[in-house]
Each structure stands twice: as structure tokens, then as C-alpha cells.
Phi, psi and omega in degrees: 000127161308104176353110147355154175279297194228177212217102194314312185295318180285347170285303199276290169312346123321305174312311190297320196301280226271350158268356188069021200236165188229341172226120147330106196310317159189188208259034183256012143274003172326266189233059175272345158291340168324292182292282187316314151331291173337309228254331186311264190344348168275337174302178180214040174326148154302181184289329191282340153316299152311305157312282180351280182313342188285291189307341163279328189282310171338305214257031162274308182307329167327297192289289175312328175315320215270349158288294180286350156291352211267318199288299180302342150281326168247088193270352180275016154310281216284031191224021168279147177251160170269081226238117205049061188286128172297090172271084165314130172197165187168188189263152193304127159092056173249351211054060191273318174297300177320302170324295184290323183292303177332285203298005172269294212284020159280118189290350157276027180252161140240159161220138169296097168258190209304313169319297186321291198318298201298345202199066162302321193261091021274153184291123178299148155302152166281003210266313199256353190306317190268357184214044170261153196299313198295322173286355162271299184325309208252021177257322177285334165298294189343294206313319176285338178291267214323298169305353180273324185229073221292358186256006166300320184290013179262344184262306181206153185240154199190150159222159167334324195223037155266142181282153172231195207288136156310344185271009165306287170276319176293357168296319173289349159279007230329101170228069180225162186266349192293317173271001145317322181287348190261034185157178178280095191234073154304353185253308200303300174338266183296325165338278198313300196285358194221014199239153180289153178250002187309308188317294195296337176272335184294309175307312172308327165275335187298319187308303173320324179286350177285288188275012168263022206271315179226035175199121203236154179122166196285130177289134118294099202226129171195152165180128200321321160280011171287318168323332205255348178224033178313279157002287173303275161355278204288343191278292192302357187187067196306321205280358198294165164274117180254119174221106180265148171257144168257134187219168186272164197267349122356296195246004137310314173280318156320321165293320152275028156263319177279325171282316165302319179298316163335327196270325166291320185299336213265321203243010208206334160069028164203190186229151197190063177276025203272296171317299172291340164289345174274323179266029170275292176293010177266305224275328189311307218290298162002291179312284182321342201265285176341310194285344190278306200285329168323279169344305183292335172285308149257026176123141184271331196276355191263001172224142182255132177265150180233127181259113187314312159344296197291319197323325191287301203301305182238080194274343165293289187302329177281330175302342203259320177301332177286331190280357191242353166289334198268339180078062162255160184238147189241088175303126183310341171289333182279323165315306164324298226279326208270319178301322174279340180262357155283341191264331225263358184209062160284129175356141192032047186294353184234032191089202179242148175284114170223157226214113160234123154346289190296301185304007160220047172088340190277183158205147196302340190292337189281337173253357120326317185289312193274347168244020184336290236262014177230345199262318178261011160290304152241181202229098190238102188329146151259135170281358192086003169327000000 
């Protein structure tokens, strides 16, 4: 039998070696690195990959490291509140990214962005979120990523200083689906999808609590998998806001299916659509059922909705309808704000993202079945796929 790739204990002693730091506030990312080792290791990455994968895992264990030193020195952290947090979610490749970027560029928001999530420590000001040397650093990496490969923004848009996902950060727990993408993890998956998520949202607040310590305001938060564990969500953050987007699921799951293999291709070093269309159509559909089931439970009112449709056709006017659904006021400066990051990011500013079912094995009929019970529920615009 072949040597393990990686090893859970040689992960974490690296992450201590490379921060110098040694405890952890407490283990309960054991073990979902566990599980998810199990399944990497079943894999066959190429060599650049398996590095890749070291360094991710490495510089997730870092990062909590470098959190929970942050929390101990500073205990007065845990008695900061979250205080009516915007939570985005929906089945993946809904417009949830468009969405969560508006609502950044309201200046009465806050949102965690992508520097930041990589590199917290120390927590920026608000004076400084946008000009801080780390964040000039990762604006010049962008330029250069983006001229080697100027068609990445068409899969999904994001900048240094743009907001990005909770999954980002709920990752130092690993409890995400984000490292389900990175290879063939069918164990990892239903773990994930049946496991308490409490450690990880709690963890999700502390991360929060770092970086509003010295930049402050109502979070703008969002990921798509937050749908599947709302129940939780809501224990750890009773006050929260909920808002999911609807897209037709024709061109969602297709759409999502083309993003996993990015993530699959980067990290698992092969192609395999067979694979990513099945697990596409397992996890989509899910997503929906979960928010349905939430619904059923608490309510029609207790989630607001946004229809990808409108976001495209009217994307200012549906913001305004959404800022009078959460009972927010929608101030002319968040209109400016929302309007300059529309002109300044038009549709297919990076090409067109294009997608077909049939390379991955689906069909519309297959994805009408599976998404049966959310297709007669709501009354959801067709792109025509």
C-alpha cells in the first residue's frame, strides 16, 4: 500500500513551524481534516498539486493558528457582538457574488474581503481596508494573474478588494464544501452535509470579531452553502438576515458544474465531467431543499428573496426593493456606490461564461426532476438554456 500524501499531525506541525505559534483555541477542525485527508489521499494528484494541496491545508491551519493567538491576547473580542448580519445564500451560481458586491458597495456596509480573509493579522482600520500594503500587494498580483489569464473573471468576479465567501474563513474548521471541490471527497461530502456545523459558525464569528476590532459595521456576508445549515446559522446569529437568490436551475447547475471543474482541474489535476455533473446535481438541488425545508419551519418571512432575473434586468431597483424588504434605508450614497460598481463591471467584462449540460453528462430533463419540488414552488424566469 502507498504512503499517505499527507498526514493530519505533519499538517499542523508544519502550520506551528511556520507561524511559530502552538495552540489552537480548540480541535474541532480535527476532525473534518480527518475525513477529508481520508478521501485526498485516495486520489492521485500530479506533484504540482499535491504541493498546491499541502499549502492550502498548511495555510488554513496557520491562519486559525494566528486567530486564536489574536483572540488571547485580546479577550475583550469575545464580548464584541454581530449585530444583524446580511447573510447571502442560494443554490450555487445564482447571483449571489453580483448581489454580495452591491451590497459592499454601500458604505454602510461592511464586508470581509478577500485580502483581508487571507491575510488578518493584523486587522486592518477602516481608514486603511483599501490601502494597506497587503492589500496594494494583492491588487498587483490580481494584474498580473488576470494579463496571464484575462478569460478567469468570467467564471467568477472577485478582487483584492472586493467581498468574498464565509467559505473562505469557515475553512480553518474544515467544515466547507470548498475542500469537497478539491478532488474526488465523496466521504468528505456527506460528512459535511450530516455533521453539526456549530464549531464552524462560532468559529465564523470569532473571524469576524478580529476584523471589525478595528473597522466595524453591519456585515455583508455571503455563501451559497450557508443554505444547507440555516438552523445553525440562525442559533449562532438569532438576529441575522436572510436572503436567498433564485436563478433558473437549468442554468445554474450547469453553471455550476463548470466551476467545479476549475477548482477540480487546479487541484485533483484531471478532468473528470462525468464526475463533476453528478455531484453537481446531487449538491444543487439540496441546497434548495434545505432552504425550503428552513421555510417550512419559520416561515415564508423569515427569508427575503431576490430573483436573478430582476438583479440582471434592474439591478439598482431590485436593491432598493431588497434594502425595503430587510427594513434598511437606502441611501443615496449606497445608490452611487451600487451604480459605480455597475458601470465600472459590465456584464461579460471578462467574456461569456459558457456551459453545456450534456458535457456533463446531464440533461435538462435531469435537472427538472431534481429540482421538481423547488421548479413548482417558485415562478422562476427562464434563460432558455
Amino acid at each position: 500500500m502507498a504512503k499517505p500524501l499527507w498526514a493530519a499531525d505533519q499538517l499542523i506541525e508544519q502550520a506551528q513551524a511556520a507561524t511559530g505559534l502552538q495552540d489552537f483555541d480548540n480541535d474541532s477542525f480535527r476532525e473534518g481534516l480527518d475525513v477529508l485527508i481520508g478521501d485526498l489521499n485516495n486520489n492521485n494528484p500530479p506533484e504540482q498539486s499535491i504541493e498546491r494541496l499541502r499549502q492550502a491545508l498548511v495555510g488554513a491551519l496557520s491562519t486559525r493558528l494566528k486567530i486564536s493567538d489574536y483572540h488571547r491576547n485580546h479577550p475583550e473580542l469575545q464580548q464584541q457582538k454581530i449585530e444583524k448580519p446580511v447573510f447571502v445564500f442560494g443554490v450555487p451560481r445564482t447571483g449571489t457574488t453580483l448581489l454580495s458586491n452591491l451590497m459592499a458597495a454601500d458604505p454602510a456596509r461592511r464586508s470581509p474581503l478577500t485580502w483581508e480573509i487571507d491575510d488578518p493579522i493584523p486587522p486592518a482600520s477602516s481608514e486603511t481596508l483599501y490601502s494597506d500594503p497587503r492589500a496594494v500587494a494583492r491588487l498587483e498580483m490580481e494584474k498580473k494573474m488576470l494579463a496571464a489569464n484575462p478569460t478567469m473573471g468570467k467564471y467568477y468576479r472577485n478582487s483584492a478588494i472586493y467581498p468574498n465567501e464565509c467559505v473562505f474563513f469557515m475553512a480553518h474548521d474544515f467544515k466547507t464544501l470548498m475542500w469537497e471541490s478539491r478532488g474526488r471527497c465523496p466521504n468528505y461530502r456527506d460528512w459535511l452535509f450530516s455533521t453539526d456545523m456549530t464549531s464552524a459558525y462560532q468559529y465564523h464569528k470569532k473571524f469576524l470579531q478580529v476584523l471589525q476590532s478595528k473597522a466595524p459595521g453591519v456585515w455583508n456576508l455571503k455563501m451559497p452553502s450557508h443554505a444547507l445549515f440555516l438552523e445553525t446559522l440562525i442559533t449562532v446569529y438569532p438576529d441575522a438576515k436572510l436572503v436567498w437568490t433564485h436563478r433558473d436551475p437549468l442554468a445554474a447547475t450547469g453553471s455550476f458544474a463548470s466551476l467545479l471543474s476549475l477548482g477540480f482541474g487546479a487541484f485533483a489535476g484531471e478532468k473528470d465531467d462525468a464526475y463533476l455533473g453528478k455531484n453537481a446535481l446531487y449538491q444543487a438541488p439540496l441546497h434548495a431543499n434545505r432552504i425550503m425545508d428552513f421555510r417550512d419551519k419559520h416561515g415564508e418571512d423569515r427569508v427575503v428573496d431576490v430573483h436573478y432575473a430582476d438583479l440582471m434586468n434592474n439591478p439598482v431597483g431590485t436593491m432598493k426593493s431588497l434594502y425595503a424588504a430587510l427594513g434598511d434605508e437606502f441611501t443615496p450614497a449606497a445608490e452611487q456606490g451600487m451604480q459605480a460598481w455597475l458601470d465600472d463591471n459590465p456584464q461579460n467584462k471578462f467574456g461569456r461564461h459558457e456551459y453545456k449540460l450534456e458535457q456533463y453528462g446531464l440533461s435538462e430533463q435531469m435537472v427538472n426532476t431534481a429540482f421538481k419540488r423547488y421548479i413548482e414552488r417558485y415562478d422562476i424566469e427562464s434563460e432558455g438554456v
